[in-house]
C-alpha positions in Angstrom: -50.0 -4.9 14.5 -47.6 -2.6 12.8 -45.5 -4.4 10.1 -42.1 -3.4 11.0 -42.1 -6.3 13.6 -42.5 -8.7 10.8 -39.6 -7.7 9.0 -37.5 -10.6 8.3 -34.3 -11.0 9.0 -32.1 -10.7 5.5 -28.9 -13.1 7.3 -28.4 -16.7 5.9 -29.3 -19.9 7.8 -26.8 -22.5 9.0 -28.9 -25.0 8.3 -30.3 -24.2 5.2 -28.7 -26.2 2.2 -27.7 -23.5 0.6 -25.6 -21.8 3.2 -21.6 -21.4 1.9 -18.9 -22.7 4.8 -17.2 -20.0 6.7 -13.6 -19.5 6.8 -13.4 -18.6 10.1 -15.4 -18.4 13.1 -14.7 -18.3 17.2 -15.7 -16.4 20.0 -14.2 -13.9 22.5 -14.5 -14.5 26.3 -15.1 -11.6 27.6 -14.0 -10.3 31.2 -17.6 -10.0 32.7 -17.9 -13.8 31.6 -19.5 -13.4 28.7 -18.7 -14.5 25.4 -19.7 -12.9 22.1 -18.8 -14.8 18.7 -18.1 -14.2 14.7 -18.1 -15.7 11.6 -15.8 -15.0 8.7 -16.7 -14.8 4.9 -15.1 -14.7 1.6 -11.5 -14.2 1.0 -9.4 -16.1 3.8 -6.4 -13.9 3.3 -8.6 -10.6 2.0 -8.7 -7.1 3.0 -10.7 -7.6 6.1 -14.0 -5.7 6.7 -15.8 -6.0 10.6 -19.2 -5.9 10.0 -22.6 -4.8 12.1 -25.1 -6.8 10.4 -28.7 -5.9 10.3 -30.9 -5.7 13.1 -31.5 -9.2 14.1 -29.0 -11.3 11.6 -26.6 -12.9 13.7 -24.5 -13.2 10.8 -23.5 -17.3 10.9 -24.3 -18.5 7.4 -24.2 -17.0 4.3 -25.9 -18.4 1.1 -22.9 -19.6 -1.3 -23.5 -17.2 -4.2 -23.3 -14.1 -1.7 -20.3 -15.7 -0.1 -18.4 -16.3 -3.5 -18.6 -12.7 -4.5 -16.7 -11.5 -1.5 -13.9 -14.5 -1.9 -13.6 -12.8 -5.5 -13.5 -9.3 -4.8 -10.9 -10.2 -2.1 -12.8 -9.1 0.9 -12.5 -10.9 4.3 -16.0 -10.5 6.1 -16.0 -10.7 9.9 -19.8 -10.4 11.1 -20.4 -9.8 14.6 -22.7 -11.9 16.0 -23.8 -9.6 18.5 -25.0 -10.2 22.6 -28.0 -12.7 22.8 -28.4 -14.1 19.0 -26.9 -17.3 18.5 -24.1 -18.6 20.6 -23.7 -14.6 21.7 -24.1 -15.0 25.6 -26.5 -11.8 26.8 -25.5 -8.5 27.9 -28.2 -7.9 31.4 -28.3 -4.2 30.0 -27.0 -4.3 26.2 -26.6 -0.9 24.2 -25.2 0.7 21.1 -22.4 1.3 23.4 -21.7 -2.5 24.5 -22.3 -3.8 21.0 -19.1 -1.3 20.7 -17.4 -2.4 23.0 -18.0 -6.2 22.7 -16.8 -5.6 18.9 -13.2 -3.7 20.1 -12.8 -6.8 21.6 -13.2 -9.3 18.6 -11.0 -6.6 16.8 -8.2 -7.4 19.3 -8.7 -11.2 19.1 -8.3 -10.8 15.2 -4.9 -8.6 15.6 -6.5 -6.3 13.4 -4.5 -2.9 14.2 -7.2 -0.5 12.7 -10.1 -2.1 11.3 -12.5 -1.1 8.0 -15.9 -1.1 9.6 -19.2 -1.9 8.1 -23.0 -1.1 10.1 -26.3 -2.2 8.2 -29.5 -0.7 9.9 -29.5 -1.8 13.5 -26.2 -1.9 13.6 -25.3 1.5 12.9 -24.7 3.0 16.4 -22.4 0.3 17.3 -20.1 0.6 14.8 -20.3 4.7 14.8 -20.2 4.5 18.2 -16.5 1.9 18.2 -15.1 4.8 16.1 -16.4 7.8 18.5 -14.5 6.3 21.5 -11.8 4.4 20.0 -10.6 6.4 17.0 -7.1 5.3 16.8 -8.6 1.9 16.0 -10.9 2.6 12.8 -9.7 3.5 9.6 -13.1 3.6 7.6 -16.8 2.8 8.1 -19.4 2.0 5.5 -22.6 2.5 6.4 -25.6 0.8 4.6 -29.8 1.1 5.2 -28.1 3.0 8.3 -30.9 4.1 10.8 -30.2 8.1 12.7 -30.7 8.1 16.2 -33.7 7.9 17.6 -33.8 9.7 20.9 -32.7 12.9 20.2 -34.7 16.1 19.1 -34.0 15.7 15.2 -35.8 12.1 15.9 -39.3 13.4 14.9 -38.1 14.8 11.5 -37.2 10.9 10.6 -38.3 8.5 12.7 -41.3 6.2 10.8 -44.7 5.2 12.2 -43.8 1.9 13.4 -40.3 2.7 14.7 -42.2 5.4 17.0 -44.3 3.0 17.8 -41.9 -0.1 18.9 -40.1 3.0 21.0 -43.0 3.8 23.1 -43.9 0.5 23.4 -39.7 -0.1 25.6 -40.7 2.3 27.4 -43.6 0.2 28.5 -41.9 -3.3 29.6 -44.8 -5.5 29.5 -46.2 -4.1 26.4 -42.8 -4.5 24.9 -43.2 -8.0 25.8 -46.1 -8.8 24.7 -45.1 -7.5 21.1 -42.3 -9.7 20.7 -43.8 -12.7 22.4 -46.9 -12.6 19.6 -44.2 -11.9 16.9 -42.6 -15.1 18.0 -46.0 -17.2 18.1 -46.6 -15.8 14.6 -43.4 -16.7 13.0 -43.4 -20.2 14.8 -47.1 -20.9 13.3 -46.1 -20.0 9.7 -42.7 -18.3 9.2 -43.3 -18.4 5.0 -46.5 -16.5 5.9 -45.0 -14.3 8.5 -42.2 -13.6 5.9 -45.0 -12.4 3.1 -46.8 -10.2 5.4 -43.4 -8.3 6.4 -43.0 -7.7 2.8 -46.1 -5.7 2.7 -44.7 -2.9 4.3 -41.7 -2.5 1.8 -41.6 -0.9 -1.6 -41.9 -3.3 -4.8 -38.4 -3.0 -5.3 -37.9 -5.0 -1.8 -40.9 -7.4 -2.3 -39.3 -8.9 -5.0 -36.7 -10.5 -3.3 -39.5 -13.1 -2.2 -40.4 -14.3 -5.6 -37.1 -15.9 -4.9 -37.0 -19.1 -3.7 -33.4 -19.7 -2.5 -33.6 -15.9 -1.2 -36.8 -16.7 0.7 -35.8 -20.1 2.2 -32.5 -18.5 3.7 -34.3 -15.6 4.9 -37.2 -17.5 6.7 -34.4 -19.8 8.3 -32.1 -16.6 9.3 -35.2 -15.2 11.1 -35.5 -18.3 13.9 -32.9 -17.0 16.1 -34.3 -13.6 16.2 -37.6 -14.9 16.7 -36.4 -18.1 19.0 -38.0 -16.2 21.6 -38.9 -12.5 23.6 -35.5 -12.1 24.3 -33.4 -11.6 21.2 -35.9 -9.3 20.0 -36.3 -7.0 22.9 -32.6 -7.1 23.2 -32.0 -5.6 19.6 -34.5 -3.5 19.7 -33.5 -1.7 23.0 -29.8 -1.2 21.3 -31.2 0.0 17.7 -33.8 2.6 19.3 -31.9 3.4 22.6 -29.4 6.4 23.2 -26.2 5.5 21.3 -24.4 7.3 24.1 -21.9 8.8 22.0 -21.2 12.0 20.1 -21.2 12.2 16.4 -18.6 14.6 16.4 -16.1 11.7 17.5 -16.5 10.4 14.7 -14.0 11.5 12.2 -12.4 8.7 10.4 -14.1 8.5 6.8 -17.6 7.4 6.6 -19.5 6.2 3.1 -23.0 6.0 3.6 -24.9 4.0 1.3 -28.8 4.3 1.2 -31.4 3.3 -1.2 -33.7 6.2 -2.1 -36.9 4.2 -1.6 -36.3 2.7 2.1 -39.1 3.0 4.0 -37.8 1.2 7.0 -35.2 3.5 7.7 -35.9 6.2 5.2 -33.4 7.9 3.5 -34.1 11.3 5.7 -32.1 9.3 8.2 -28.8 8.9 6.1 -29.0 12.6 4.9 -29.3 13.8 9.0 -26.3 11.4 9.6 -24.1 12.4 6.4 -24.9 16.3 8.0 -23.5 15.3 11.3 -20.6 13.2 10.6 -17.1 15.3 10.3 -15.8 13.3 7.2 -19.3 11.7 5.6 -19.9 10.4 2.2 -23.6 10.0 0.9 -24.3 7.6 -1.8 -27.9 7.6 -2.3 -29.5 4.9 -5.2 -32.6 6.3 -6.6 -33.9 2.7 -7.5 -33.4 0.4 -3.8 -35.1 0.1 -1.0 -33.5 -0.9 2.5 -32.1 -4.4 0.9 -29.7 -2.5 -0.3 -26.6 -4.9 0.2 -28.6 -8.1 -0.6 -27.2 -8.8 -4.4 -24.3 -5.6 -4.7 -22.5 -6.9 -1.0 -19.0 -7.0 -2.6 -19.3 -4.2 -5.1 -20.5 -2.0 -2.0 -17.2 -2.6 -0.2 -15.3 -3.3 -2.9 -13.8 0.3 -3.1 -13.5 0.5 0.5 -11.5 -2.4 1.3 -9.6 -4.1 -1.8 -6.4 -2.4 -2.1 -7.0 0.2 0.8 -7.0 -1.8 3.9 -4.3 -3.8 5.8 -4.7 -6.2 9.0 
């Protein structure tokens, strides 16, 4: 089994006793009768940032420490909690391109006139993709651990082992299924052991993060609504690896993209393709992080982008 699939998911557990308490959360009915929620961090009255969390982190907790730093940089963080995690009702064919769209909607329900937009990893197509089709509405995106596309011919030059390999396996419905079904059995027998073995794949400077005990307890508990069961984790994986539907030369508000040179689950080839294809692109490359790039810099990250810059 290749490791990526053990990956855990860097979000914060709401039950873990060390989650902070939001200032803000809700949800958005949408018209097709769904519903799709967010939770708000940091600075109540902040510069507000809209953020595309990583690939499986539904976004509703937030360990105190992490949650502090954004109240005192002044930063408002709205994370999407995206179709099928959490209270997130499912989308029966979810995409880059609905995670978009579902998003535009929360952006309405905030009266947020043109939003600052953040996407870590997985979420990168949806919030490139909200700024492609709607581009009145965006000011600015940050980008951080962003993954490239990976359906189109430049794929090859980028895409990792495993991510080929979980991309062949969608196209292959039952086997798809069977991957995240085991994944789920594995994390339910020992998620601490799970969590370990996910580590394995990542540089040292990404290990670490487990030698610590508060990190590792939130990041084990963050992980069991992605791995509740088959269908969260089929449903981000079909809108992180599918066709983003878009095209990149929408795009043309601002984007920073931040990337840590020693990734190696979305590997810094993949921010230097995007920062190449985006009209008005940024790249901030760190020679010493890995893809938990945001885990301990989160405010000073966005702190440039948003304090002083942005307006609801």
């Amino acid at each position: 089994m290749v490791n990526l699939y053990a990956l855990p998911v860097v979000g914060n557990p709401r039950t873990n006793s060390l989650s902070a308490s939001p200032v803000d959360e809700g949800s958005v009915h949408l018209p097709d009768g769904r519903s799709v929620a967010w939770t708000t961090w940091g600075a109540p009255d902040g510069a507000t940032v809209v953020n595309q969390p990583h690939l499986g982190d539904s976004g509703r907790s937030m360990l105190t420490r992490d949650a502090a730093e954004l109240a005192t940089a002044g930063i408002r963080l709205v994370v999407i909690c995206r179709a099928g995690l959490g209270p997130s009702t499912r989308h029966p064919a979810r995409t880059s391109a609905s995670d978009a769209e579902d998003t535009l909607r929360i952006i309405d329900a905030l009266g947020l006139d043109r939003a600052i937009l953040m996407g870590e990893c997985g979420g990168t197509g949806a919030a490139l993709g909200l700024a492609a089709r709607w581009p009145d509405r965006i000011r600015t995106i940050a980008l951080v651990s962003s993954m490239a596309p990976l359906t189109g011919s430049d794929a090859a030059s980028y895409i990792t082992r495993d991510l080929a390999v979980m991309r062949r396996a969608l196209a292959f419905g039952p086997v798809a299924r069977w991957i995240a079904r085991s994944q789920v059995r594995a994390f339910g027998r020992d998620p601490e052991q799970f969590l370990r073995r996910g580590l394995l794949a990542l540089p040292p400077v990404d290990q670490t993060f487990v030698e610590d005990a508060e990190w590792r307890e939130h990041a084990i508990a963050a992980s069991a609504e992605f791995y509740a069961s088959a269908e969260p984790f089929l449903d981000e994986y079909r809108s992180a690896l599918g066709p983003w539907g878009f095209d990149l030369s929408d795009v043309r508000c601002p984007v920073v993209i931040n990337h840590g040179a020693l990734d190696t689950v979305a590997p810094a080839a993949m921010a230097t393709w995007l920062s190449a294809h985006l009209a008005s692109a940024e790249l901030r490359v760190d020679p010493d992080r890995g893809h938990f790039l945001a885990t301990d810099r989160l405010a000073d990250l966005l702190r440039t982008m948003a304090v002083g810059n942005v307006t609801s």
